[in-house]
PDB file of N, CA, C and O in Angstrom, chain B, residues numbered from 101:
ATOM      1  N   UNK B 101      -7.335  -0.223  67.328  1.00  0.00           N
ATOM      2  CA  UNK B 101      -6.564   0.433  66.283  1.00  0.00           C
ATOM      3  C   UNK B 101      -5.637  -0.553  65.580  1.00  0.00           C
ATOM      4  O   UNK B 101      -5.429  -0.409  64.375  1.00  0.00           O
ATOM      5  N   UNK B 102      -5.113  -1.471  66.212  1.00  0.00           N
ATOM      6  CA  UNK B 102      -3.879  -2.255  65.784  1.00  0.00           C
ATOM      7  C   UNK B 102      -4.747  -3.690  64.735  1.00  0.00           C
ATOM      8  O   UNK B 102      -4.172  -4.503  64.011  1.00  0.00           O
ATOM      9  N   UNK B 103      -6.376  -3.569  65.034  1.00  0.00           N
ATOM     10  CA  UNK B 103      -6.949  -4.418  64.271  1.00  0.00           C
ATOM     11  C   UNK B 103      -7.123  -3.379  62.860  1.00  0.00           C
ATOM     12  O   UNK B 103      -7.205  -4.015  61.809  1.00  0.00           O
ATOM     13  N   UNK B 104      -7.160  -2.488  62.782  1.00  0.00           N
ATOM     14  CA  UNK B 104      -7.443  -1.669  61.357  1.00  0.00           C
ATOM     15  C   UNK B 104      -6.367  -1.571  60.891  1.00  0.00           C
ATOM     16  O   UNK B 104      -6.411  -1.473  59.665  1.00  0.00           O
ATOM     17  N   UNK B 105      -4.966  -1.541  61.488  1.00  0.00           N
ATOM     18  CA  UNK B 105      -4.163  -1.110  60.735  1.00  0.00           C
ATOM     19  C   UNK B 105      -3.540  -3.058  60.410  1.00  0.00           C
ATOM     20  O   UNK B 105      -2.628  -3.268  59.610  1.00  0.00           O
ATOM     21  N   UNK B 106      -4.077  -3.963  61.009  1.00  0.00           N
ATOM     22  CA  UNK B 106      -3.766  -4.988  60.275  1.00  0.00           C
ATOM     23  C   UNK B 106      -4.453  -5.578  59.201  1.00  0.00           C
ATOM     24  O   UNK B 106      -4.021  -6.277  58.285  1.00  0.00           O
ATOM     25  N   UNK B 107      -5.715  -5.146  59.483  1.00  0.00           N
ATOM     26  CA  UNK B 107      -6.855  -5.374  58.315  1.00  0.00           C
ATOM     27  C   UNK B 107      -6.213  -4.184  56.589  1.00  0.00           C
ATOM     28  O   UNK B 107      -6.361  -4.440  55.394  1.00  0.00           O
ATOM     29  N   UNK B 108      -5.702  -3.258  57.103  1.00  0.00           N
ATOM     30  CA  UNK B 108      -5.526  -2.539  56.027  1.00  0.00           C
ATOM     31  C   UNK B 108      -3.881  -3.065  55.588  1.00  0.00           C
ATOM     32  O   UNK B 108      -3.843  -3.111  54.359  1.00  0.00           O
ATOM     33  N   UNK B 109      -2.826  -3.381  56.059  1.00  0.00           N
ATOM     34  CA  UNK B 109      -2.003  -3.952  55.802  1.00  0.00           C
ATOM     35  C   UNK B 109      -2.002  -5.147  54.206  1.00  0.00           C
ATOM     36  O   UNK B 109      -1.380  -5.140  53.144  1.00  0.00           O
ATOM     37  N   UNK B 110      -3.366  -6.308  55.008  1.00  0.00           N
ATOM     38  CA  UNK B 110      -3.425  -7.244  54.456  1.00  0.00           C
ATOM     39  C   UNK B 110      -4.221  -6.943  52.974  1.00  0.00           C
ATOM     40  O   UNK B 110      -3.844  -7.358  51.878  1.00  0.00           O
ATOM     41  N   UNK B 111      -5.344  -6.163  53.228  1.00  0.00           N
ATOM     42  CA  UNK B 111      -5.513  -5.302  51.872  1.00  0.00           C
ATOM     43  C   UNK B 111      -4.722  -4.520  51.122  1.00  0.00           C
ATOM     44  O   UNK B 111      -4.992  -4.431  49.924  1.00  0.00           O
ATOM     45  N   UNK B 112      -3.841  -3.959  51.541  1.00  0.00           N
ATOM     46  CA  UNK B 112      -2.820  -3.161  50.473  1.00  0.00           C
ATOM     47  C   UNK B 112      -1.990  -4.177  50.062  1.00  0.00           C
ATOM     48  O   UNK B 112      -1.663  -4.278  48.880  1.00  0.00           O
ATOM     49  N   UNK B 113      -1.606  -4.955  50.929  1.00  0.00           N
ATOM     50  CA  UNK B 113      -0.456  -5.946  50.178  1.00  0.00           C
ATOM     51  C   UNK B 113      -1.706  -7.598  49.224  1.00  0.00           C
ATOM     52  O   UNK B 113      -1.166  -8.540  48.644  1.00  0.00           O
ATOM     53  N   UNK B 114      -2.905  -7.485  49.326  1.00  0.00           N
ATOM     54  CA  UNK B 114      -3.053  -8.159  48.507  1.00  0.00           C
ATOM     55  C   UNK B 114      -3.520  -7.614  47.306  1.00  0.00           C
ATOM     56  O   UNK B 114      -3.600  -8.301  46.288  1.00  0.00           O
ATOM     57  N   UNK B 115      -3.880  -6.271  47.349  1.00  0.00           N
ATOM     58  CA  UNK B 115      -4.071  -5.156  45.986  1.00  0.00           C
ATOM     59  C   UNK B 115      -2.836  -5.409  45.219  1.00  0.00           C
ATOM     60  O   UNK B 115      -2.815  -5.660  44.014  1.00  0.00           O
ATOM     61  N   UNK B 116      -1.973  -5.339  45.872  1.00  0.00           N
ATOM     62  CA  UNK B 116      -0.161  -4.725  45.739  1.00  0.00           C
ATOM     63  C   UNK B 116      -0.257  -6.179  44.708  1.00  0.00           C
ATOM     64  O   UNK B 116      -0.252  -5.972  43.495  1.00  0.00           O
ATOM     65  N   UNK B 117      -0.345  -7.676  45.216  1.00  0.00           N
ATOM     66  CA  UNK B 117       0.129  -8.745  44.825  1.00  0.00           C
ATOM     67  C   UNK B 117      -0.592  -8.909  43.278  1.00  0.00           C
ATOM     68  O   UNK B 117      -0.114  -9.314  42.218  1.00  0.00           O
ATOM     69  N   UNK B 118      -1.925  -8.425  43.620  1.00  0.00           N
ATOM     70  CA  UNK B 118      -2.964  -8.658  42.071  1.00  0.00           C
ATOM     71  C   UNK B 118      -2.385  -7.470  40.978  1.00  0.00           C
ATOM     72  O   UNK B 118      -2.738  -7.399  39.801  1.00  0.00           O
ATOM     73  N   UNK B 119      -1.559  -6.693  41.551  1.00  0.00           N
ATOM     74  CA  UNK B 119      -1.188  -5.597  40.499  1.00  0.00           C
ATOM     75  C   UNK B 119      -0.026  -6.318  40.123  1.00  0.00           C
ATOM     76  O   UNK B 119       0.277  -6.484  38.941  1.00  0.00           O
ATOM     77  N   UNK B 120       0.677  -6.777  41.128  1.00  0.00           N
ATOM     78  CA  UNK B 120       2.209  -7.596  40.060  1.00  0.00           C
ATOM     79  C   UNK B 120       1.976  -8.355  39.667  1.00  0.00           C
ATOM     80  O   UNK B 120       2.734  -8.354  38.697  1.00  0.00           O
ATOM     81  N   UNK B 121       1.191  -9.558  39.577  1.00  0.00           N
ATOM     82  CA  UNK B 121       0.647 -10.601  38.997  1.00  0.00           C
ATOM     83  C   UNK B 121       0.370  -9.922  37.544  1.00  0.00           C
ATOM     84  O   UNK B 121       1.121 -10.114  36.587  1.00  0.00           O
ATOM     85  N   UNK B 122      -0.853  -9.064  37.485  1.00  0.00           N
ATOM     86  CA  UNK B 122      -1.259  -8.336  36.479  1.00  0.00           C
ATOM     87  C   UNK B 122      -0.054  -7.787  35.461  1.00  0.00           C
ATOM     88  O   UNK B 122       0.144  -7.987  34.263  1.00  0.00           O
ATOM     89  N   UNK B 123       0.574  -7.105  36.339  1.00  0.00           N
ATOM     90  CA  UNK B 123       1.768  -6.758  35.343  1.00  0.00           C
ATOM     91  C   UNK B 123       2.718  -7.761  35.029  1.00  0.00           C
ATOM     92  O   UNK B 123       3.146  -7.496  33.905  1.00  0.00           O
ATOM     93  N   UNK B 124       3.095  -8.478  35.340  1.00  0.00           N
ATOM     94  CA  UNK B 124       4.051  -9.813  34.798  1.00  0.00           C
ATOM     95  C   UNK B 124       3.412 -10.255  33.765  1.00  0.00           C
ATOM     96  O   UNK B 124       4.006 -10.156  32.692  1.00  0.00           O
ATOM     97  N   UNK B 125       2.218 -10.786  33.767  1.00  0.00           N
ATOM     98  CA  UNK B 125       0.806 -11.111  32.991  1.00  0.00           C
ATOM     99  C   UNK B 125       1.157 -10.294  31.282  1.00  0.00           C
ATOM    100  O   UNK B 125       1.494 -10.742  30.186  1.00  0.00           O
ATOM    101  N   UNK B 126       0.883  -9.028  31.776  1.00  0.00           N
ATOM    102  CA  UNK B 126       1.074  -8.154  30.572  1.00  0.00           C
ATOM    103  C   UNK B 126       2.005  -8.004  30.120  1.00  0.00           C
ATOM    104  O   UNK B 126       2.142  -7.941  28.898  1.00  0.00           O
ATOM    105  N   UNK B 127       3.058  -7.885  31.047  1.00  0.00           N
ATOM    106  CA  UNK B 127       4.750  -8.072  30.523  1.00  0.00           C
ATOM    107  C   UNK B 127       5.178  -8.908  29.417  1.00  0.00           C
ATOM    108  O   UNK B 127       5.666  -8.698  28.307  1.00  0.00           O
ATOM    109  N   UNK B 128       4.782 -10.077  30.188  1.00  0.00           N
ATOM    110  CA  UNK B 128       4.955 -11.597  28.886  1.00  0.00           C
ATOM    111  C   UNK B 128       4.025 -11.459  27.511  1.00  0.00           C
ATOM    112  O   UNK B 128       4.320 -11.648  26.331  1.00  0.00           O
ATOM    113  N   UNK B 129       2.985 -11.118  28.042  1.00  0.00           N
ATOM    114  CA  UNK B 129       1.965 -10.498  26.141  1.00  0.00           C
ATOM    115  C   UNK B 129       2.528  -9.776  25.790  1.00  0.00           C
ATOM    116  O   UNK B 129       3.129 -10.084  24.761  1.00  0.00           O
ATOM    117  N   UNK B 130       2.727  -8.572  26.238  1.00  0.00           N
ATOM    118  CA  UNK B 130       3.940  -7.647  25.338  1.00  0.00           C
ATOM    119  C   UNK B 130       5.685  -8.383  24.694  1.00  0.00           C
ATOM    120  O   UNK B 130       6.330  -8.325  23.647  1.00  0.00           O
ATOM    121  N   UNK B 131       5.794  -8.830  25.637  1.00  0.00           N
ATOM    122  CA  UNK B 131       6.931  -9.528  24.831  1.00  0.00           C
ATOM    123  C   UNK B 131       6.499 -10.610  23.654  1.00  0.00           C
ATOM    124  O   UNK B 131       7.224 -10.864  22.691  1.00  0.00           O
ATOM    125  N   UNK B 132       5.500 -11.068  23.834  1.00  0.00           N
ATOM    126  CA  UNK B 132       5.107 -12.295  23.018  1.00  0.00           C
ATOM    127  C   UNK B 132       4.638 -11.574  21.643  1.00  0.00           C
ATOM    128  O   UNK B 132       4.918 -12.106  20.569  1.00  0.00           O
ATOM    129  N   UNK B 133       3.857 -10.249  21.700  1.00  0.00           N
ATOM    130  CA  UNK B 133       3.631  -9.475  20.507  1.00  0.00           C
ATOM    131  C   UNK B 133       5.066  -9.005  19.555  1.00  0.00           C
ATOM    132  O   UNK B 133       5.540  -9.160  18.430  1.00  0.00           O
ATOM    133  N   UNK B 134       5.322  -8.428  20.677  1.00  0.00           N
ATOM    134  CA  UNK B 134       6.851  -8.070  20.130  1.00  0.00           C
ATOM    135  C   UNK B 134       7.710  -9.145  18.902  1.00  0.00           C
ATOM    136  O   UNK B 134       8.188  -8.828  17.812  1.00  0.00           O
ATOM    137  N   UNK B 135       7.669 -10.290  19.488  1.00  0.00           N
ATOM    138  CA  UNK B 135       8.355 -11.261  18.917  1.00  0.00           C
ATOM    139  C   UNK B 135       7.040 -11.621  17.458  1.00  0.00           C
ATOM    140  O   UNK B 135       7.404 -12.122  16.393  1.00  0.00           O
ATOM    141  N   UNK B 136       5.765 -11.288  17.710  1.00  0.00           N
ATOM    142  CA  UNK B 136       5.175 -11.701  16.695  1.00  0.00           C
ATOM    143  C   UNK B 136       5.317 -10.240  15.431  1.00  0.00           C
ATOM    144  O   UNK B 136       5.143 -10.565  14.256  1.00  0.00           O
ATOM    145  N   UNK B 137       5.580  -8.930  15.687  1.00  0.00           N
ATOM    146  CA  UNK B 137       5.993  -8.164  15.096  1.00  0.00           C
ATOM    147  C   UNK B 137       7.149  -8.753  14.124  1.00  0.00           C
ATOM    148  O   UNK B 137       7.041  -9.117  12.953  1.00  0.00           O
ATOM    149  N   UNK B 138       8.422  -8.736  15.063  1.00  0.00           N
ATOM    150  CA  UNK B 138       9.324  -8.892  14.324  1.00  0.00           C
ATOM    151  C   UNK B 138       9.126  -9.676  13.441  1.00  0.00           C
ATOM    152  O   UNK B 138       9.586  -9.231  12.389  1.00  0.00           O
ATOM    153  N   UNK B 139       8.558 -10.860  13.299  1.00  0.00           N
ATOM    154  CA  UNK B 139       8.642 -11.960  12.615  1.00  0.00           C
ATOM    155  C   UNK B 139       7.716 -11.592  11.132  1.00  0.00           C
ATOM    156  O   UNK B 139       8.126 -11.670   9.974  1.00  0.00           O
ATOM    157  N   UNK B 140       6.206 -11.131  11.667  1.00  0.00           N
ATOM    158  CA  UNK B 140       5.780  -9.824  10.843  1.00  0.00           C
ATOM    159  C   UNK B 140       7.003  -9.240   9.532  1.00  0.00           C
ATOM    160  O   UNK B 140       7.152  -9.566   8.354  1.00  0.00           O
ATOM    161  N   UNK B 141       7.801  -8.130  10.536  1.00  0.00           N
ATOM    162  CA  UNK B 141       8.684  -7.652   9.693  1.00  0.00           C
ATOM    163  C   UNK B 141       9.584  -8.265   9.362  1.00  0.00           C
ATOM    164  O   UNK B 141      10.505  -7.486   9.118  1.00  0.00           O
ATOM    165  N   UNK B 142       9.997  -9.746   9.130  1.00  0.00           N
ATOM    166  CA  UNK B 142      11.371 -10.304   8.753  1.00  0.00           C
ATOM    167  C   UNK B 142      10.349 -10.707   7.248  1.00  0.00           C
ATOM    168  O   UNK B 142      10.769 -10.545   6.102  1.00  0.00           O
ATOM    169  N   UNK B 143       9.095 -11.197   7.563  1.00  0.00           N
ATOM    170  CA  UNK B 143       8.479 -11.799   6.263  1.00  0.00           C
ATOM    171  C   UNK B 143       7.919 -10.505   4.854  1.00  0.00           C
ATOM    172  O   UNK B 143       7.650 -10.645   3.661  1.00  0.00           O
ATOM    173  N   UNK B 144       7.950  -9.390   5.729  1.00  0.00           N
ATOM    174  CA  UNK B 144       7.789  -8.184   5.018  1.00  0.00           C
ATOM    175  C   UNK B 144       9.048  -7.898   4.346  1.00  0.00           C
ATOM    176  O   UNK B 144       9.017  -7.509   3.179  1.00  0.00           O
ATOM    177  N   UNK B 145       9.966  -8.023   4.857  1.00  0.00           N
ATOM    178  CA  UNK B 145      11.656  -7.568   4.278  1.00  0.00           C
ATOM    179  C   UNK B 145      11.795  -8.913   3.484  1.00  0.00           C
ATOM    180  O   UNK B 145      12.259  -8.709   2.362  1.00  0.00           O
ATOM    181  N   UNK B 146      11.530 -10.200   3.741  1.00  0.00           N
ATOM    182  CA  UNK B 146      12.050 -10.423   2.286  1.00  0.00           C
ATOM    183  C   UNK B 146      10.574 -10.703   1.628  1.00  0.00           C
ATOM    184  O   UNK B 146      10.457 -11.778   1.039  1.00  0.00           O
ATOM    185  N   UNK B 147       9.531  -9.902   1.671  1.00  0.00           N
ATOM    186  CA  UNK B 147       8.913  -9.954   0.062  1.00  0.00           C
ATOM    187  C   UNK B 147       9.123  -8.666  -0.559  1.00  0.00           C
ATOM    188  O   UNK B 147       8.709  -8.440  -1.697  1.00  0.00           O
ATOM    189  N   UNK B 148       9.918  -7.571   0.324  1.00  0.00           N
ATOM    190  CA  UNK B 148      10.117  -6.383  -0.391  1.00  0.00           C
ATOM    191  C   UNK B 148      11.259  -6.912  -1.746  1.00  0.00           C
ATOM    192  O   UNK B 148      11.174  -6.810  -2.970  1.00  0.00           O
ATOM    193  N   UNK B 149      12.292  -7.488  -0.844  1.00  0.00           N
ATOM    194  CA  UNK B 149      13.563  -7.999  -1.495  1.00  0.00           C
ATOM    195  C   UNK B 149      13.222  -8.895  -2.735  1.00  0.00           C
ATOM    196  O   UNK B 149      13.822  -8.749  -3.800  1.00  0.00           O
ATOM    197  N   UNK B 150      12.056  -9.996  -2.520  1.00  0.00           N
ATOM    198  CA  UNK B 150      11.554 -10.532  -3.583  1.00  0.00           C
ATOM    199  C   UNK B 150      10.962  -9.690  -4.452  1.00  0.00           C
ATOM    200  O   UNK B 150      11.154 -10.046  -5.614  1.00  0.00           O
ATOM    201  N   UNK B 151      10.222  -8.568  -4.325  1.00  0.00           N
ATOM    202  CA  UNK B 151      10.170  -7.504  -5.381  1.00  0.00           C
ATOM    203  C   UNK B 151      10.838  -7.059  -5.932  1.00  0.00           C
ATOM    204  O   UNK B 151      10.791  -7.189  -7.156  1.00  0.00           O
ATOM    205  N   UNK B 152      11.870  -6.254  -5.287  1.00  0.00           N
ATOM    206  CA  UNK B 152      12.946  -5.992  -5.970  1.00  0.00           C
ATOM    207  C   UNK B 152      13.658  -6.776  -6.454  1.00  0.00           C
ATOM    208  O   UNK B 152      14.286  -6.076  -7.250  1.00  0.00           O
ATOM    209  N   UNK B 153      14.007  -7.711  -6.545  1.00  0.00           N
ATOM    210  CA  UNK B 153      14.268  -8.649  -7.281  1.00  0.00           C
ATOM    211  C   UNK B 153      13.742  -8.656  -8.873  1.00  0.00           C
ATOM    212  O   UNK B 153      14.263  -8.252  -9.913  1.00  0.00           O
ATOM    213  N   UNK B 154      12.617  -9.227  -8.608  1.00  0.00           N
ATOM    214  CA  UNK B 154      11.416  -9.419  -9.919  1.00  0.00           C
ATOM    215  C   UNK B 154      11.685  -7.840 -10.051  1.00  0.00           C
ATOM    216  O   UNK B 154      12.557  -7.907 -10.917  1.00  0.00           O
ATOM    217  N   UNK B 155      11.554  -6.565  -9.814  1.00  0.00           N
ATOM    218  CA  UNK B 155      11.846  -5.399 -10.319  1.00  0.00           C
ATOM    219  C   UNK B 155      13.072  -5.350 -11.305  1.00  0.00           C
ATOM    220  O   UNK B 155      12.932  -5.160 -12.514  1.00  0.00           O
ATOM    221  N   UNK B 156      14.124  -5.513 -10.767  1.00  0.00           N
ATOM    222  CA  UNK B 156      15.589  -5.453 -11.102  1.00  0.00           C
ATOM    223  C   UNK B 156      15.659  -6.802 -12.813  1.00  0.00           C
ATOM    224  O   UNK B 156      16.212  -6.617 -13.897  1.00  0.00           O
ATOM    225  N   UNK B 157      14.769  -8.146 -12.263  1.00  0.00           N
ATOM    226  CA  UNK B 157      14.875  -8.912 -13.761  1.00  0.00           C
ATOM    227  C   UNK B 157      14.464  -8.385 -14.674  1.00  0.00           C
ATOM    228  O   UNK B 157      14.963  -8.501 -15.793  1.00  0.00           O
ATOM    229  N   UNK B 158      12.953  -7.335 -14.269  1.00  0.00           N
ATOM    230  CA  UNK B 158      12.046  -7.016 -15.219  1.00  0.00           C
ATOM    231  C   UNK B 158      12.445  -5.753 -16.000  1.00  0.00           C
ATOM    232  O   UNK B 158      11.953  -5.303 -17.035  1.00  0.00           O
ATOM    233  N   UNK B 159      13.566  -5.246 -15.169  1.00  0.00           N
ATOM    234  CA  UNK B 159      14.090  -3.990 -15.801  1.00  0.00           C
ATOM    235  C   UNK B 159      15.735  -4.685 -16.310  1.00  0.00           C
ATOM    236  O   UNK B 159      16.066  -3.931 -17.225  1.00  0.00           O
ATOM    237  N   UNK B 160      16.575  -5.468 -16.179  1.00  0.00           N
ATOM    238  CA  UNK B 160      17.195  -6.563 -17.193  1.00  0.00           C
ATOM    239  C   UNK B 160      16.400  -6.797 -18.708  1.00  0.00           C
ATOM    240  O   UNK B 160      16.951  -6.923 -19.802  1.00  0.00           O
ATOM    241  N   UNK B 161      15.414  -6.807 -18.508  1.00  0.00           N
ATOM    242  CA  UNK B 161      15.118  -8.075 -19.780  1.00  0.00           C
ATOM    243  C   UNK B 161      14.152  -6.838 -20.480  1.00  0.00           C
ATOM    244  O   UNK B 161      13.543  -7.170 -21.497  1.00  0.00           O
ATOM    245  N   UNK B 162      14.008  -5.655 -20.069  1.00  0.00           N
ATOM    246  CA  UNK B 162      12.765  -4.896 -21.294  1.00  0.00           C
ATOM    247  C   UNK B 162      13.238  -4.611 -22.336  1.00  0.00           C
ATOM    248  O   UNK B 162      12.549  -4.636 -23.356  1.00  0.00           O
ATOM    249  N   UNK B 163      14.950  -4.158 -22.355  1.00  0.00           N
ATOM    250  CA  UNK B 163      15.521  -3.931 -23.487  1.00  0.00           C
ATOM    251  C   UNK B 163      15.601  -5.042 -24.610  1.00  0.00           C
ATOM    252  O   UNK B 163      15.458  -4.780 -25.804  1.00  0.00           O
ATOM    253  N   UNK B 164      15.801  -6.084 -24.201  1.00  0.00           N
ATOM    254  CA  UNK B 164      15.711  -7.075 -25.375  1.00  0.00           C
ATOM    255  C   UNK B 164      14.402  -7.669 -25.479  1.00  0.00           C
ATOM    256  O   UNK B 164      14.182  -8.536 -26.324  1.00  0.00           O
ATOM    257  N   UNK B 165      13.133  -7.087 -24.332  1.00  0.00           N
ATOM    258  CA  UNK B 165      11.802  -7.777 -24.919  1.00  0.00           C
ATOM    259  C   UNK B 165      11.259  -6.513 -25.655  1.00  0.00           C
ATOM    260  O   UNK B 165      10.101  -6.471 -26.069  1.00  0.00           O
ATOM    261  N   UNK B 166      11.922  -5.743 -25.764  1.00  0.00           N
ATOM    262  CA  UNK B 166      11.450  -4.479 -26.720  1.00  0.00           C
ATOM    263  C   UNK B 166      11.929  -4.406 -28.041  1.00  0.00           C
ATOM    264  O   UNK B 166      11.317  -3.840 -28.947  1.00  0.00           O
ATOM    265  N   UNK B 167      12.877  -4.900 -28.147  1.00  0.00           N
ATOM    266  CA  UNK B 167      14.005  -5.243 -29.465  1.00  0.00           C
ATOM    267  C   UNK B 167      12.940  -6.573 -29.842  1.00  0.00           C
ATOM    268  O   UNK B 167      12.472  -6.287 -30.944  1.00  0.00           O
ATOM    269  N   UNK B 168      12.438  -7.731 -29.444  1.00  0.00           N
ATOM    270  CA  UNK B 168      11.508  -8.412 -30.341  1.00  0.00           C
ATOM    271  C   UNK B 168      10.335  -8.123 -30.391  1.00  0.00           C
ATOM    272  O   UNK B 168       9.665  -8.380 -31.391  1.00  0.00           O
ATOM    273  N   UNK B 169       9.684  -7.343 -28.987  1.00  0.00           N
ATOM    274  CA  UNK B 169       8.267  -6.868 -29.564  1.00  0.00           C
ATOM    275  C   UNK B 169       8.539  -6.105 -31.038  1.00  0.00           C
ATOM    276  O   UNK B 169       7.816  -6.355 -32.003  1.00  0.00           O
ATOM    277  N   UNK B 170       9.453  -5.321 -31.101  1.00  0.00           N
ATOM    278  CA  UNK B 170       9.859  -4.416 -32.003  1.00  0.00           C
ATOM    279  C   UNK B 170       9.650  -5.196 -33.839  1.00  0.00           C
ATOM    280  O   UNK B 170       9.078  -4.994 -34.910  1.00  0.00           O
ATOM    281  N   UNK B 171      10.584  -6.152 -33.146  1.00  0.00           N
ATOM    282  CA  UNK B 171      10.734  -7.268 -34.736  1.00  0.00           C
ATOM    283  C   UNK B 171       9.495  -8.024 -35.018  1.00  0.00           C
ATOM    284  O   UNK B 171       9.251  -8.472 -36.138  1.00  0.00           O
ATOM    285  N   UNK B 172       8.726  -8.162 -34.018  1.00  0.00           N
ATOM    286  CA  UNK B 172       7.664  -8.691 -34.311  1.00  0.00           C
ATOM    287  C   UNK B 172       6.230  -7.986 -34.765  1.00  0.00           C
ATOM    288  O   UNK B 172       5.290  -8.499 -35.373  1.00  0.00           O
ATOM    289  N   UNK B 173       6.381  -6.680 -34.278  1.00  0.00           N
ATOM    290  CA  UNK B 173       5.536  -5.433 -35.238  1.00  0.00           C
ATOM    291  C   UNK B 173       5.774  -5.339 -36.578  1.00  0.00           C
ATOM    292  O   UNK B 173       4.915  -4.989 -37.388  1.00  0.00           O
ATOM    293  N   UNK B 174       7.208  -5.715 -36.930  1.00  0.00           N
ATOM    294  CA  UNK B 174       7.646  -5.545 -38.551  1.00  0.00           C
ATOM    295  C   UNK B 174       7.169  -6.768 -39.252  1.00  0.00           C
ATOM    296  O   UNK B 174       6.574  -6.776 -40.330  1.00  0.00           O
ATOM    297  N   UNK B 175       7.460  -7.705 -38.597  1.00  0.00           N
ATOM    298  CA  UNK B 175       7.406  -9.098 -39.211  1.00  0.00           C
ATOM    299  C   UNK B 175       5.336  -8.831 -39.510  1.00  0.00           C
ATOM    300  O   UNK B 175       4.680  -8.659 -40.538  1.00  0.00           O
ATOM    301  N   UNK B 176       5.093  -8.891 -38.582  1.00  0.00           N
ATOM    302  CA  UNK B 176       3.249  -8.656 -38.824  1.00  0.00           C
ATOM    303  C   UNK B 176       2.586  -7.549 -39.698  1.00  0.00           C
ATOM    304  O   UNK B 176       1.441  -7.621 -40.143  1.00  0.00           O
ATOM    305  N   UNK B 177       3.284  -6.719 -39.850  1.00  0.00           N
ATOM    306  CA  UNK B 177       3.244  -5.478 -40.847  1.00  0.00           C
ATOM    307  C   UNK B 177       3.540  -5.875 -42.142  1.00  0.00           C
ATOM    308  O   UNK B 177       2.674  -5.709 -43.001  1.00  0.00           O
ATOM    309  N   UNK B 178       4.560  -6.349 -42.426  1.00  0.00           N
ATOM    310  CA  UNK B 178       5.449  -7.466 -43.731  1.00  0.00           C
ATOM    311  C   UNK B 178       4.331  -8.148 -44.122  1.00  0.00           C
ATOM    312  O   UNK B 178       3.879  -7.842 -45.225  1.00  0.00           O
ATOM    313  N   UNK B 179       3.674  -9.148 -43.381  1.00  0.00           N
ATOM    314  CA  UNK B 179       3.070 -10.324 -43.324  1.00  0.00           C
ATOM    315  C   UNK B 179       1.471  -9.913 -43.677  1.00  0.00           C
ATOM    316  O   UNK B 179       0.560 -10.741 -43.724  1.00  0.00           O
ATOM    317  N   UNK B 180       1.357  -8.847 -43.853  1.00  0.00           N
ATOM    318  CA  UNK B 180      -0.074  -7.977 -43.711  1.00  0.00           C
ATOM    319  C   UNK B 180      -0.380  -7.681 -45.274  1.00  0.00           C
ATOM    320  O   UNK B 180      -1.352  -7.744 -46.027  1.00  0.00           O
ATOM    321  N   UNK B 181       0.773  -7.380 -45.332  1.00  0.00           N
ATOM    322  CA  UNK B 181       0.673  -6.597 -47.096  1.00  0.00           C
ATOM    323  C   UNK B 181       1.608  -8.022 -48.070  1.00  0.00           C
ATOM    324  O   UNK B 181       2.167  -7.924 -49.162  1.00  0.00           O
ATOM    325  N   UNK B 182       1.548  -8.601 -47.645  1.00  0.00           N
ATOM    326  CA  UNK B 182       1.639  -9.908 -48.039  1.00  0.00           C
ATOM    327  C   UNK B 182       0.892 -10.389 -48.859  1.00  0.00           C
ATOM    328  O   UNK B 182       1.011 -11.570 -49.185  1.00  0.00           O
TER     329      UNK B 182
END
């Protein structure tokens, strides 16, 4: 009896050892994804910010590129019946 219950000992605790191995294993990939996420989302936040950006110039500048598209419809109209 004392041979089965040492034979089964040494099997549960080397199951036991391949499961923490395993999980440490996976632990560190999960952390290593993690860190590749974030980095993911730091390069996502600033091309949002670079949009908005280019949003914010492009809505600056329509009023006065509308005021010369504007002058420049007249000027070509003028220039037509010319």
């Amino acid at each position: 009896m004392e041979t089965a219950h040492t034979i089964l000992v040494i099997i549960v605790s080397t199951v036991l050892t391949i499961f923490l191995a395993a999980l440490i294993v996976l632990i560190l990939l999960a952390i290593k994804l993690i860190k590749q996420f974030k980095k993911i989302a730091e390069h996502a936040e600033r091309a949002v910010e670079s949009v908005e950006s280019a949003g914010d110039l492009l809505r600056n500048t329509s009023g006065p590129l509308a005021v010369l598209k504007f002058g420049r419809n007249i000027f070509k109209h003028y220039n037509k019946k010319g």
